[in-house]
N, CA, C, O and CB atoms as a CASP TS submission, in Angstrom:
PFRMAT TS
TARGET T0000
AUTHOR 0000-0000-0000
METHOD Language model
MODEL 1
PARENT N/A
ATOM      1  N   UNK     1      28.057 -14.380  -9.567  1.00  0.00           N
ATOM      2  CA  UNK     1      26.702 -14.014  -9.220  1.00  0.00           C
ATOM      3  C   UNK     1      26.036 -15.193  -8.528  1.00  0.00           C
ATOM      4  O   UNK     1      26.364 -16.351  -8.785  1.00  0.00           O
ATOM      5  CB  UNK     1      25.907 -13.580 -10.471  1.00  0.00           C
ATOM      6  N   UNK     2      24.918 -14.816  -7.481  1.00  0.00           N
ATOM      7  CA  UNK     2      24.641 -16.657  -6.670  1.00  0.00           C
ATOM      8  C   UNK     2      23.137 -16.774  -8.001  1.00  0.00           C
ATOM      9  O   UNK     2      22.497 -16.045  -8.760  1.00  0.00           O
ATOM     10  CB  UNK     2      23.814 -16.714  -3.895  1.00  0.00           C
ATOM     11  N   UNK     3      23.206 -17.874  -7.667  1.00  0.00           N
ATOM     12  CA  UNK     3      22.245 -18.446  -8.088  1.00  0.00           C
ATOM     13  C   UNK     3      20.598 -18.500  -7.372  1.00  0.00           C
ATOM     14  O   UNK     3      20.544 -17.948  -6.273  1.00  0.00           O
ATOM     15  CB  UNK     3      22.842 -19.549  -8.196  1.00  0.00           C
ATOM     16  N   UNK     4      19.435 -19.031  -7.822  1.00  0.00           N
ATOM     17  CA  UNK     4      18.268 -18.925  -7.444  1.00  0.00           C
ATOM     18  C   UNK     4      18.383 -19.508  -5.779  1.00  0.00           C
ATOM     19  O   UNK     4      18.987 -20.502  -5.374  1.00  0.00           O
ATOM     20  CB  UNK     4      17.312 -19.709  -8.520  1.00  0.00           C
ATOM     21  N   UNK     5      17.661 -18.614  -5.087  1.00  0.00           N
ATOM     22  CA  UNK     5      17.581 -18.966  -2.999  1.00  0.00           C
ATOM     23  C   UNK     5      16.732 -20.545  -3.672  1.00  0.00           C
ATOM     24  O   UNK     5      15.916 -20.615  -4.591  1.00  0.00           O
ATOM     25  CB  UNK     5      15.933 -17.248  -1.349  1.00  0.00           C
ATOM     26  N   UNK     6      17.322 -21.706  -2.781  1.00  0.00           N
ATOM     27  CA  UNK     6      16.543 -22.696  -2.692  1.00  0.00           C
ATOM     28  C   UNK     6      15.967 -22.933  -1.410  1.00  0.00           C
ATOM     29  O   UNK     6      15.931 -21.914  -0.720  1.00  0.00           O
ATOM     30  CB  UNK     6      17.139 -23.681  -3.109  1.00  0.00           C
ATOM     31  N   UNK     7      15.352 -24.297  -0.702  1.00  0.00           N
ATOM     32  CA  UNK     7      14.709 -23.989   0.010  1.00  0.00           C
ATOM     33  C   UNK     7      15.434 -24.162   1.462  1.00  0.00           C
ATOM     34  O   UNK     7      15.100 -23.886   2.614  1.00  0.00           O
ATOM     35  CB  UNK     7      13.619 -24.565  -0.305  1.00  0.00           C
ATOM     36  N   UNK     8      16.739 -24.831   0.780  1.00  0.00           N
ATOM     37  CA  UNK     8      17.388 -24.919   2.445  1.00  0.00           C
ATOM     38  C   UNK     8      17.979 -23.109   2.689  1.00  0.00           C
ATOM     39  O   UNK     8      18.270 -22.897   3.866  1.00  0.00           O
ATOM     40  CB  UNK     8      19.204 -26.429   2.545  1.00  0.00           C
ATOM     41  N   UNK     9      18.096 -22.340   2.100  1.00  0.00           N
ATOM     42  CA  UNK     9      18.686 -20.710   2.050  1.00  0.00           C
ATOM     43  C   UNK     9      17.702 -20.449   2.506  1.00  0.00           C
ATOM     44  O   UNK     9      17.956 -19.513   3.264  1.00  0.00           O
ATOM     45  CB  UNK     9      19.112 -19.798   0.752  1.00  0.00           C
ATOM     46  N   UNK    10      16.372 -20.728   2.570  1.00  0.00           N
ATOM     47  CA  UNK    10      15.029 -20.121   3.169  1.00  0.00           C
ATOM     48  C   UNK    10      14.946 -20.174   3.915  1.00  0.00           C
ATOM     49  O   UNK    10      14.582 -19.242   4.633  1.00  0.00           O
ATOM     50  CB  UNK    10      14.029 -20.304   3.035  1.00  0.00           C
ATOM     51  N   UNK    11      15.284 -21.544   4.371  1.00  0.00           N
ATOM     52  CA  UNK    11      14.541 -22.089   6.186  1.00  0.00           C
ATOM     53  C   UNK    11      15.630 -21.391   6.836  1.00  0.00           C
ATOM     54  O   UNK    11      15.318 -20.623   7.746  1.00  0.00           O
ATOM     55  CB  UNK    11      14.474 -24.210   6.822  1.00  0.00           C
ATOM     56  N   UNK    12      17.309 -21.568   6.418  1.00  0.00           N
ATOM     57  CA  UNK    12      17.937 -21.135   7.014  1.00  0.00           C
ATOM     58  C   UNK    12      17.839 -19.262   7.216  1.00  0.00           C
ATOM     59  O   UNK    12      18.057 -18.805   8.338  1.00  0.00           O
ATOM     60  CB  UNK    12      18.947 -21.793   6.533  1.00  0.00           C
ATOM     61  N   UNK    13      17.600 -18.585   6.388  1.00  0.00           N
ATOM     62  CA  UNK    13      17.116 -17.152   6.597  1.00  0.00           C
ATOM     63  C   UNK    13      15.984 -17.066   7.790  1.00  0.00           C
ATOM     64  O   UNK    13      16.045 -16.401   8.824  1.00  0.00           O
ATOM     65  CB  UNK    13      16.469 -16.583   5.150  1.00  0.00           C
ATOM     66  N   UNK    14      14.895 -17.967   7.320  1.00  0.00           N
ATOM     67  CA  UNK    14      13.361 -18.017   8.737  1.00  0.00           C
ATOM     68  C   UNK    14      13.885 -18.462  10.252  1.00  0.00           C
ATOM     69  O   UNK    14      13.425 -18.416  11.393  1.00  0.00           O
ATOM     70  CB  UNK    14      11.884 -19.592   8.309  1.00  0.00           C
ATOM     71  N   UNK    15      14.783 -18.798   9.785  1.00  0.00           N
ATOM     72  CA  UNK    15      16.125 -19.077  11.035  1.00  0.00           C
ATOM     73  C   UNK    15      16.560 -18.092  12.053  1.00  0.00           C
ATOM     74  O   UNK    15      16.274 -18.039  13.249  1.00  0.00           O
ATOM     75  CB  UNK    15      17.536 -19.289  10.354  1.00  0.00           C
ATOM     76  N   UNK    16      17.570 -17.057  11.080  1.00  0.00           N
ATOM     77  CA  UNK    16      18.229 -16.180  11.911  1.00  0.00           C
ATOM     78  C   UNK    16      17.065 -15.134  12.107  1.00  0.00           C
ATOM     79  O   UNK    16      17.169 -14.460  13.132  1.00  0.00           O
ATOM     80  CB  UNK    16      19.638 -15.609  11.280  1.00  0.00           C
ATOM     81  N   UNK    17      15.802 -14.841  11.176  1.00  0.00           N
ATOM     82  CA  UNK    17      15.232 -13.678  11.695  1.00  0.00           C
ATOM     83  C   UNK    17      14.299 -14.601  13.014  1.00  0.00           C
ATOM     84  O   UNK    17      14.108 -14.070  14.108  1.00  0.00           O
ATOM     85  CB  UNK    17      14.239 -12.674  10.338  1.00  0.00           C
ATOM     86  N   UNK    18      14.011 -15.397  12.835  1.00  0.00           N
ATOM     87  CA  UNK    18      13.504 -15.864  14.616  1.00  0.00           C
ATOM     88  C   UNK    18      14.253 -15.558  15.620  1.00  0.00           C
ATOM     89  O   UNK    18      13.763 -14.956  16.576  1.00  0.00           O
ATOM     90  CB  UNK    18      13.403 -17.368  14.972  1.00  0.00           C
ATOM     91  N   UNK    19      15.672 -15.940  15.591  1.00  0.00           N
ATOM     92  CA  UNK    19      16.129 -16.014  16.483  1.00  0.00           C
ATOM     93  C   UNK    19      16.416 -14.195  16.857  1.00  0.00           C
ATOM     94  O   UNK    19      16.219 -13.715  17.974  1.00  0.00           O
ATOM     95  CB  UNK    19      17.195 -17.089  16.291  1.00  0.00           C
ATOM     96  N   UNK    20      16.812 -13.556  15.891  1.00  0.00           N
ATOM     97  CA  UNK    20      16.771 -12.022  15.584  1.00  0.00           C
ATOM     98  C   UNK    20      15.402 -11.422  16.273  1.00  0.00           C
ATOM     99  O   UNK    20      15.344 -10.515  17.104  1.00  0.00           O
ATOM    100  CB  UNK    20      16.766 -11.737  13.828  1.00  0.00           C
ATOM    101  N   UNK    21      14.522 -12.030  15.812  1.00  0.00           N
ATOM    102  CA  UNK    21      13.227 -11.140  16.764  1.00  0.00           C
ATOM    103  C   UNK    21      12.740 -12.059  17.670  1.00  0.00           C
ATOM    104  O   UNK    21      12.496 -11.710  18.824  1.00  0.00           O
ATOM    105  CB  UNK    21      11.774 -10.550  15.869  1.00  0.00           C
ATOM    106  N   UNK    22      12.587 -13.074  17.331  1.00  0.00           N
ATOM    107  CA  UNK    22      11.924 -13.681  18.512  1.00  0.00           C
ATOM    108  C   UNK    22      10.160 -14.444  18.164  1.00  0.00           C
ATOM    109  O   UNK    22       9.551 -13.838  17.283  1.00  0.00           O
ATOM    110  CB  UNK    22      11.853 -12.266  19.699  1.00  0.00           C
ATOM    111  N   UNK    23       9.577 -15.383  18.652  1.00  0.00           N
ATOM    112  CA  UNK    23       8.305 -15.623  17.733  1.00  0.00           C
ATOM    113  C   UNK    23       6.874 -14.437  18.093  1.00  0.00           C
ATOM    114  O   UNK    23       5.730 -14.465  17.638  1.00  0.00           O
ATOM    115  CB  UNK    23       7.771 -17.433  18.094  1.00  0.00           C
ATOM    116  N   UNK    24       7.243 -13.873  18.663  1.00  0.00           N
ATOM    117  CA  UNK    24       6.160 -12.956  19.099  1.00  0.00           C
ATOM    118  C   UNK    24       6.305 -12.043  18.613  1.00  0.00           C
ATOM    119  O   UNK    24       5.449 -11.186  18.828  1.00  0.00           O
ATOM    120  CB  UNK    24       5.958 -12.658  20.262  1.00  0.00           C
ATOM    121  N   UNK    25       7.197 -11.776  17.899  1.00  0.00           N
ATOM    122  CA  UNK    25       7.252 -10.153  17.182  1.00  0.00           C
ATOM    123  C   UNK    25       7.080 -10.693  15.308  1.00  0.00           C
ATOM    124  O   UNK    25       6.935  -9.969  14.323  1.00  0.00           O
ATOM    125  CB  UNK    25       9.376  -9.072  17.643  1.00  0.00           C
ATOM    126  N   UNK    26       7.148 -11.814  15.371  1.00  0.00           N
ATOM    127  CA  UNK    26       7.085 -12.332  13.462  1.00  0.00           C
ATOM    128  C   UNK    26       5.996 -12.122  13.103  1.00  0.00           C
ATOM    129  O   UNK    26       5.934 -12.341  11.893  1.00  0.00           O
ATOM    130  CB  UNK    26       7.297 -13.938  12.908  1.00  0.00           C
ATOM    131  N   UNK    27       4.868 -11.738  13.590  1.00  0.00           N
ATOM    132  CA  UNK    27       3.475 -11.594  13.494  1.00  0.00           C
ATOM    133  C   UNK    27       3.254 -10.264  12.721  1.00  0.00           C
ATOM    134  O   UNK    27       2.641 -10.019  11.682  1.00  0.00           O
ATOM    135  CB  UNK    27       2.794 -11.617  14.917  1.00  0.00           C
ATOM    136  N   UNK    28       4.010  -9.437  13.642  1.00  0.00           N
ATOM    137  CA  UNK    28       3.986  -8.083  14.104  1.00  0.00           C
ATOM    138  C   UNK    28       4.659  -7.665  13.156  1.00  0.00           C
ATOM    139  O   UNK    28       4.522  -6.445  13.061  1.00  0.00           O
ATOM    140  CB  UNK    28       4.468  -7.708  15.415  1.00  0.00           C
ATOM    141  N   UNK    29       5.434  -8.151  12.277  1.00  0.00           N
ATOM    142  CA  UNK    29       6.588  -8.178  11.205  1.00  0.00           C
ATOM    143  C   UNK    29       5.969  -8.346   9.978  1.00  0.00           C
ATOM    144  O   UNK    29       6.077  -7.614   8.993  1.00  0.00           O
ATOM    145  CB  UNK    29       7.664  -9.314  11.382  1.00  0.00           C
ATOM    146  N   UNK    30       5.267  -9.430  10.108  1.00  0.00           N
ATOM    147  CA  UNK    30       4.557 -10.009   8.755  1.00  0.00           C
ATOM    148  C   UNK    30       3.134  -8.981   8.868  1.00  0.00           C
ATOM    149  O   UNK    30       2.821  -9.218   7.701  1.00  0.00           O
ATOM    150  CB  UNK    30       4.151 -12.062   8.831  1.00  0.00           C
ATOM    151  N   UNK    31       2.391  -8.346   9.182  1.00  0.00           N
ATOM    152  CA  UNK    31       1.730  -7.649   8.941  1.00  0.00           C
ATOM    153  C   UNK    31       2.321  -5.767   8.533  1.00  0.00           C
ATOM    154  O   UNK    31       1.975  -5.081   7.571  1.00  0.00           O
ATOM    155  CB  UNK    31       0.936  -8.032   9.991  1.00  0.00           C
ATOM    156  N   UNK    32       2.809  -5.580   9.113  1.00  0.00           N
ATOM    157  CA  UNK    32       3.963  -4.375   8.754  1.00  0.00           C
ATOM    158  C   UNK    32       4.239  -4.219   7.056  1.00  0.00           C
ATOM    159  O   UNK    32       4.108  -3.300   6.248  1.00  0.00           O
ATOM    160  CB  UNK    32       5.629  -4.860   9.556  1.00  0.00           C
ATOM    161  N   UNK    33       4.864  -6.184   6.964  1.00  0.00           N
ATOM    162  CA  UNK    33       5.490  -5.849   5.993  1.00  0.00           C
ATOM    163  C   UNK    33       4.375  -5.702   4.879  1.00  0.00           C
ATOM    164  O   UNK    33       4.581  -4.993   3.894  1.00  0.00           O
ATOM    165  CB  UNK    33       6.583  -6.775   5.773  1.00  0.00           C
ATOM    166  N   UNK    34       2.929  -6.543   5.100  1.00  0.00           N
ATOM    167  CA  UNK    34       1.827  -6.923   4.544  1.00  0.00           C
ATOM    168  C   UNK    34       1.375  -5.266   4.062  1.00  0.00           C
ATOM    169  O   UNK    34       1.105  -4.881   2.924  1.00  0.00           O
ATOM    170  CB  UNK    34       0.801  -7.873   5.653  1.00  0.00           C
ATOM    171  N   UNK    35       1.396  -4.617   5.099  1.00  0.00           N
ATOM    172  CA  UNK    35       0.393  -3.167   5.090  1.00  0.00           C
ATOM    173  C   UNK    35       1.723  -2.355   4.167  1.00  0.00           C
ATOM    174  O   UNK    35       1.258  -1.452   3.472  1.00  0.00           O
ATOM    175  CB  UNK    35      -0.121  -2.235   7.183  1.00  0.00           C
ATOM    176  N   UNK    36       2.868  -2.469   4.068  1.00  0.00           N
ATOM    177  CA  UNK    36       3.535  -2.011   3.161  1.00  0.00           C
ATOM    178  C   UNK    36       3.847  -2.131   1.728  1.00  0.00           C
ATOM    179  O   UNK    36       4.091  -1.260   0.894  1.00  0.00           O
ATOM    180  CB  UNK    36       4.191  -2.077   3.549  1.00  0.00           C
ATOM    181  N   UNK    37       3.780  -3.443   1.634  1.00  0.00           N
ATOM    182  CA  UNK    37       3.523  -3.949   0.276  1.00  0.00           C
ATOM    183  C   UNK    37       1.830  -3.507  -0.705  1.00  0.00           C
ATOM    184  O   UNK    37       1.707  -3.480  -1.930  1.00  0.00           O
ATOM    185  CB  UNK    37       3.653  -5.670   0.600  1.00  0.00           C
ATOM    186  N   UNK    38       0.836  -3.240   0.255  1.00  0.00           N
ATOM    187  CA  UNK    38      -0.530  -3.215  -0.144  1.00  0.00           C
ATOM    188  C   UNK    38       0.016  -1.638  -0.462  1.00  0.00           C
ATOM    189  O   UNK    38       0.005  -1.111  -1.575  1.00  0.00           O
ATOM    190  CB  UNK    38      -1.963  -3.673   1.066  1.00  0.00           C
ATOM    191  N   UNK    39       0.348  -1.210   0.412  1.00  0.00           N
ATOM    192  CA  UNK    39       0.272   0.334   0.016  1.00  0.00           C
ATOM    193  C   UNK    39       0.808   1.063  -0.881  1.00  0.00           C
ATOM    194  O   UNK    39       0.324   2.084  -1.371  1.00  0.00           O
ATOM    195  CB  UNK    39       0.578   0.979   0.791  1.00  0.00           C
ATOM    196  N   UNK    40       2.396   0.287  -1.265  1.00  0.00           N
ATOM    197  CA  UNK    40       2.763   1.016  -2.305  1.00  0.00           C
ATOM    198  C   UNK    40       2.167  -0.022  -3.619  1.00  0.00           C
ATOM    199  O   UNK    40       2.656   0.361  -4.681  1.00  0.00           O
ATOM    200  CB  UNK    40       4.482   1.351  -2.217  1.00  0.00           C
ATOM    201  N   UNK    41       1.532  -0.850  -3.742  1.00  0.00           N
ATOM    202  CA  UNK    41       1.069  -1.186  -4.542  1.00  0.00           C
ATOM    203  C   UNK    41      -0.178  -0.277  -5.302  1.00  0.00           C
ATOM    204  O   UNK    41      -0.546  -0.264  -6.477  1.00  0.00           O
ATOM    205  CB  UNK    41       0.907  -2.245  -4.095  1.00  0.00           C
ATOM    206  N   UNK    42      -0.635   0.439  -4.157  1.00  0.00           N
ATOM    207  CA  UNK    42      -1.601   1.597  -4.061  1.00  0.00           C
ATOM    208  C   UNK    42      -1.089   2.607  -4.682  1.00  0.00           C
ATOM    209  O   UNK    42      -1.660   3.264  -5.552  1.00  0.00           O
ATOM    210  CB  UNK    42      -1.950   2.029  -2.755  1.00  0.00           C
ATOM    211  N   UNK    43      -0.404   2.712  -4.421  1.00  0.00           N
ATOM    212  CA  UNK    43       0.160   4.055  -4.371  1.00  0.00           C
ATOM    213  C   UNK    43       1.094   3.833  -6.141  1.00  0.00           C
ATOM    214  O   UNK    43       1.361   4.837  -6.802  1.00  0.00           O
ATOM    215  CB  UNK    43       1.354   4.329  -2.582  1.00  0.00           C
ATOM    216  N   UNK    44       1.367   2.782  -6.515  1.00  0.00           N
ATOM    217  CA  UNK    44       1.741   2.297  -7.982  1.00  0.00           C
ATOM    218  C   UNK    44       0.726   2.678  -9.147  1.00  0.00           C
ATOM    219  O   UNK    44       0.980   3.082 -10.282  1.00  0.00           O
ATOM    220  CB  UNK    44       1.847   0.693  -7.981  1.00  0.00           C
ATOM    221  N   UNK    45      -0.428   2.444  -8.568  1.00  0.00           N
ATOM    222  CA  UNK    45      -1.598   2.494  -9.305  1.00  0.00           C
ATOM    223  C   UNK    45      -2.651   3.160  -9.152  1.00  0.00           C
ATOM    224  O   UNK    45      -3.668   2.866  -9.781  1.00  0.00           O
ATOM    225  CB  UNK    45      -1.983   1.606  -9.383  1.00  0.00           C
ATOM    226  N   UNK    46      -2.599   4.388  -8.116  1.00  0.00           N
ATOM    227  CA  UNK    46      -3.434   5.227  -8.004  1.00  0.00           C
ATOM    228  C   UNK    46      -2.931   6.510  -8.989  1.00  0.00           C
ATOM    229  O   UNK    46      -1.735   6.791  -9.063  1.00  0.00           O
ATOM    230  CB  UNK    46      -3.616   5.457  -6.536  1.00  0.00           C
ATOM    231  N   UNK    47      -3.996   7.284  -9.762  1.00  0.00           N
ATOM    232  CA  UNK    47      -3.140   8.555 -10.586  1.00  0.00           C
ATOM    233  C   UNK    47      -2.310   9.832  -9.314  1.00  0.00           C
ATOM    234  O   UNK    47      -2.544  10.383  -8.239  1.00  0.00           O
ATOM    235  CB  UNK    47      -4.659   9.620 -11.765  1.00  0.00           C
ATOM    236  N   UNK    48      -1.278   9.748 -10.364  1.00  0.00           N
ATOM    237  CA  UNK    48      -0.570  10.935  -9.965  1.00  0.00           C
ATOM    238  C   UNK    48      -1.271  12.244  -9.762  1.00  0.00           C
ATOM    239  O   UNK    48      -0.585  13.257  -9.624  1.00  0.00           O
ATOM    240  CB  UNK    48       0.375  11.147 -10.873  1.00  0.00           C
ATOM    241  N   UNK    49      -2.306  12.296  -9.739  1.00  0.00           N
ATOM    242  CA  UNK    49      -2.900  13.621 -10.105  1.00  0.00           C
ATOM    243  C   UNK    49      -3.485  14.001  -8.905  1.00  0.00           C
ATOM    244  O   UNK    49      -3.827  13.098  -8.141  1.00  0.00           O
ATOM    245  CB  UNK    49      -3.929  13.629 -11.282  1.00  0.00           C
ATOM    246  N   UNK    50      -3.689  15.285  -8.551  1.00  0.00           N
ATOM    247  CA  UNK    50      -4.120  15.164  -6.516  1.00  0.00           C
ATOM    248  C   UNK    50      -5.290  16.871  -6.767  1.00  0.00           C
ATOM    249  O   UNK    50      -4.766  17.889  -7.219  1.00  0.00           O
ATOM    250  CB  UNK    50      -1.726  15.623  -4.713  1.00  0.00           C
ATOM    251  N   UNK    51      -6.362  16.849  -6.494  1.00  0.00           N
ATOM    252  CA  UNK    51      -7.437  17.330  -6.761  1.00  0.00           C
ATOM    253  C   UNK    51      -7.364  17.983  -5.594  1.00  0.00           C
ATOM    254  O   UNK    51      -7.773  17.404  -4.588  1.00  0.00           O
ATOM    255  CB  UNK    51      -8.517  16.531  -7.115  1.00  0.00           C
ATOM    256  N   UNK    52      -6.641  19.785  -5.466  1.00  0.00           N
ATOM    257  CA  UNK    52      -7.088  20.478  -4.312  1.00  0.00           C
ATOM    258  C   UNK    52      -7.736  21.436  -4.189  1.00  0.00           C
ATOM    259  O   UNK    52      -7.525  22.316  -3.355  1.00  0.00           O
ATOM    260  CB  UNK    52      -6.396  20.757  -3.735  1.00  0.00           C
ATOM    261  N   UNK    53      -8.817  21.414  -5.174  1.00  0.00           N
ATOM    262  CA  UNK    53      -9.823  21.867  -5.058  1.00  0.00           C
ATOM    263  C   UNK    53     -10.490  22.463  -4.272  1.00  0.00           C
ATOM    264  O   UNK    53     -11.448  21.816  -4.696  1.00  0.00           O
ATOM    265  CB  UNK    53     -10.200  21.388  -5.243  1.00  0.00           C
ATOM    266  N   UNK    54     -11.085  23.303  -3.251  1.00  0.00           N
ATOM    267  CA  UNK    54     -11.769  23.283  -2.144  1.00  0.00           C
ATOM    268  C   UNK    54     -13.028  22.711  -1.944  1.00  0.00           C
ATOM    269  O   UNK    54     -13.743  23.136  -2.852  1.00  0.00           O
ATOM    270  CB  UNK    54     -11.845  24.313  -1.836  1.00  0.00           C
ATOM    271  N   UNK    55     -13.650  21.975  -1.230  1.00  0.00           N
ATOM    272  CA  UNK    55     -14.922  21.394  -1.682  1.00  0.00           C
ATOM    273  C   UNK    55     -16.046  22.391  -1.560  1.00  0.00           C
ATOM    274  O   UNK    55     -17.010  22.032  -2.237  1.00  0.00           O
ATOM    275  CB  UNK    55     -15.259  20.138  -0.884  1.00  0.00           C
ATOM    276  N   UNK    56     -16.239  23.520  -0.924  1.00  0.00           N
ATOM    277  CA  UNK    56     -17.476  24.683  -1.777  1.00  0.00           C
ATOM    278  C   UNK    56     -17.410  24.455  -2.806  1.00  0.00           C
ATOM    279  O   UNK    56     -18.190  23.696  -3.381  1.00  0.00           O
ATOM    280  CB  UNK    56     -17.404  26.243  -1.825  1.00  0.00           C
ATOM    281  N   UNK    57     -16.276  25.157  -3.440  1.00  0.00           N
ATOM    282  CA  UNK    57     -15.830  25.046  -4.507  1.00  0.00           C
ATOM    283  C   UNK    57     -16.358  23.508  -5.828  1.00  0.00           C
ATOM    284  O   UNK    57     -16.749  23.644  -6.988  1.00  0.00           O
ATOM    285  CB  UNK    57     -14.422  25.144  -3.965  1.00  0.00           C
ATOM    286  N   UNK    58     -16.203  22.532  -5.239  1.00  0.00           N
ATOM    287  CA  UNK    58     -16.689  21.378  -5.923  1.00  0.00           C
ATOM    288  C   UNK    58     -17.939  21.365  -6.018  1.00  0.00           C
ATOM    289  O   UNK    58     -18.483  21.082  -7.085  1.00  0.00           O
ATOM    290  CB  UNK    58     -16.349  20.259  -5.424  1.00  0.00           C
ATOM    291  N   UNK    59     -18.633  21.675  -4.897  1.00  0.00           N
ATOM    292  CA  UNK    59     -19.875  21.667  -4.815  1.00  0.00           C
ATOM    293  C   UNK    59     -20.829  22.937  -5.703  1.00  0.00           C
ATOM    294  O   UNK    59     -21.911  22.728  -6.252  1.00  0.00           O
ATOM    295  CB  UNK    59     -20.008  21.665  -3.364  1.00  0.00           C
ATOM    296  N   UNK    60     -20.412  23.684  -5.678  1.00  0.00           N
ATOM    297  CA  UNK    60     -20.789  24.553  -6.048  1.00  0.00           C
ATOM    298  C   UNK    60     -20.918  24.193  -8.056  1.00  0.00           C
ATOM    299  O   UNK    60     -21.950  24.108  -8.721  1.00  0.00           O
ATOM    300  CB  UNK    60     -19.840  25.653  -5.317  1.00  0.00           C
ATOM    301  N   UNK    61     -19.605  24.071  -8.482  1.00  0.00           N
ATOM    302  CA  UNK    61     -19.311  23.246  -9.935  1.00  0.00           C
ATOM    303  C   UNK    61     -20.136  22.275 -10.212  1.00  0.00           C
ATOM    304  O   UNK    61     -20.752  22.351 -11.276  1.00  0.00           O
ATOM    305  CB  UNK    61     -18.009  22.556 -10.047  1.00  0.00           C
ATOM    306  N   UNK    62     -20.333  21.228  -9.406  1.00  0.00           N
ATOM    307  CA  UNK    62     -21.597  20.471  -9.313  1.00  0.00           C
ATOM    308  C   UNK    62     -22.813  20.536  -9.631  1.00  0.00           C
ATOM    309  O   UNK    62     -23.224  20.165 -10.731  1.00  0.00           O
ATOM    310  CB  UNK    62     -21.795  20.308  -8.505  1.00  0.00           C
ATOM    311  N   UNK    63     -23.892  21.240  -8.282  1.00  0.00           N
ATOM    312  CA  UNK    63     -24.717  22.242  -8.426  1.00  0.00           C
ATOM    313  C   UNK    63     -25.001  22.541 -10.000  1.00  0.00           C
ATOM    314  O   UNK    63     -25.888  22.135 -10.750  1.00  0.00           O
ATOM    315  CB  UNK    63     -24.139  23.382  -7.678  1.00  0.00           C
ATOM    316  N   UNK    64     -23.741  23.533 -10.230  1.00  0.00           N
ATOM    317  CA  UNK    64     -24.390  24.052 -11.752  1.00  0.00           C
ATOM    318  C   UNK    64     -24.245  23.131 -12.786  1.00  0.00           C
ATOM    319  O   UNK    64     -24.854  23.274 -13.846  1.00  0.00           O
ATOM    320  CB  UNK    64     -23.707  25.364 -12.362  1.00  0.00           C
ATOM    321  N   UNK    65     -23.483  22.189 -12.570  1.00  0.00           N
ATOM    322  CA  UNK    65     -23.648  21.138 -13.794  1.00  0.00           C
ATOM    323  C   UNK    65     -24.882  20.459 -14.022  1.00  0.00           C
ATOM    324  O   UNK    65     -25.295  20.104 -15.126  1.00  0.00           O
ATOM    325  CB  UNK    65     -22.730  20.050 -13.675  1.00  0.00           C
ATOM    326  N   UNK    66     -25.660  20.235 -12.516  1.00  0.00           N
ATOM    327  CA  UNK    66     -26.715  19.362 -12.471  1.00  0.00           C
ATOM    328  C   UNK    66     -28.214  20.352 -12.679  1.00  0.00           C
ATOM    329  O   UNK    66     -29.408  20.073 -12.790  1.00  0.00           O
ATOM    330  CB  UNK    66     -26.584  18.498 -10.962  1.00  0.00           C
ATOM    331  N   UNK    67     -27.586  21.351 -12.666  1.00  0.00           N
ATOM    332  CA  UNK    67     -29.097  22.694 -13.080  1.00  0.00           C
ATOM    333  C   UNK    67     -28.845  22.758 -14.476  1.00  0.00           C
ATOM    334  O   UNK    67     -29.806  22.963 -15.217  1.00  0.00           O
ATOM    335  CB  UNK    67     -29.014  24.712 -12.307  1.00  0.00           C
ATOM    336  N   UNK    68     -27.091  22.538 -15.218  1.00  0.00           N
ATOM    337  CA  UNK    68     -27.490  22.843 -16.821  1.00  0.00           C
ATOM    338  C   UNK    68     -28.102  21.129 -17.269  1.00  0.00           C
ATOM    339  O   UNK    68     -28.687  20.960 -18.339  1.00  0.00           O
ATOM    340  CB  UNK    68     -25.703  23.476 -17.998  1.00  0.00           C
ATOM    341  N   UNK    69     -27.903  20.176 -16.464  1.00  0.00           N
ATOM    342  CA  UNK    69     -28.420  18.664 -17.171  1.00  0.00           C
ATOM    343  C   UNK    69     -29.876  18.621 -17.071  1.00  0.00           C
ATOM    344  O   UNK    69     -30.727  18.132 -17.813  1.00  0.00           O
ATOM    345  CB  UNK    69     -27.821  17.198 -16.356  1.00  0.00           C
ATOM    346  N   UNK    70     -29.967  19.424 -15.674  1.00  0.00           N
ATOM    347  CA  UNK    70     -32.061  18.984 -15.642  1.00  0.00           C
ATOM    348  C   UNK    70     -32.213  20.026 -16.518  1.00  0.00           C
ATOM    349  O   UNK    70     -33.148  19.675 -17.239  1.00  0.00           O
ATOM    350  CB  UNK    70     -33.373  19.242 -13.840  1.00  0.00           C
ATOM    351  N   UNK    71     -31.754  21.337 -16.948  1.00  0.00           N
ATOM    352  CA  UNK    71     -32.723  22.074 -18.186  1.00  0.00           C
ATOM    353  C   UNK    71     -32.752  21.663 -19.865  1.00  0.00           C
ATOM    354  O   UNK    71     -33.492  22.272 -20.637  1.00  0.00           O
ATOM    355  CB  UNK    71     -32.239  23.642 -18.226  1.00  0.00           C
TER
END
């Protein structure tokens, strides 16, 4: 089994993906990967539960909740 990446395995990895994309696309890479990581982090911790309701429909449920609270 290898052992923990140190830091020469790093530079050498930041290595081949430069040369692999090129410095103008690492930007373009690192935000990608940025907006992917945020999202399923989102998506980790948002409920499973998905409300398809129609919104008349919500509104309407509403409405009468807020006519039985003001009486």
């Amino acid at each position: 089994m290898l052992g923990p990446i140190g830091p020469t395995e790093l530079i050498l990895i930041l290595v081949v993906v430069l040369l692999l994309f090129g410095s103008k696309k690492l930007p373009e890479i690192g935000a990608g990967l940025g907006r992917a990581i945020r999202n399923f982090r989102r998506a980790t911790t948002e409920p499973t539960e998905v409300d398809i309701t129609p919104k008349a429909e919500k509104d309407a449920v509403h409405q009468e909740a807020s006519k039985e609270h003001k009486a």
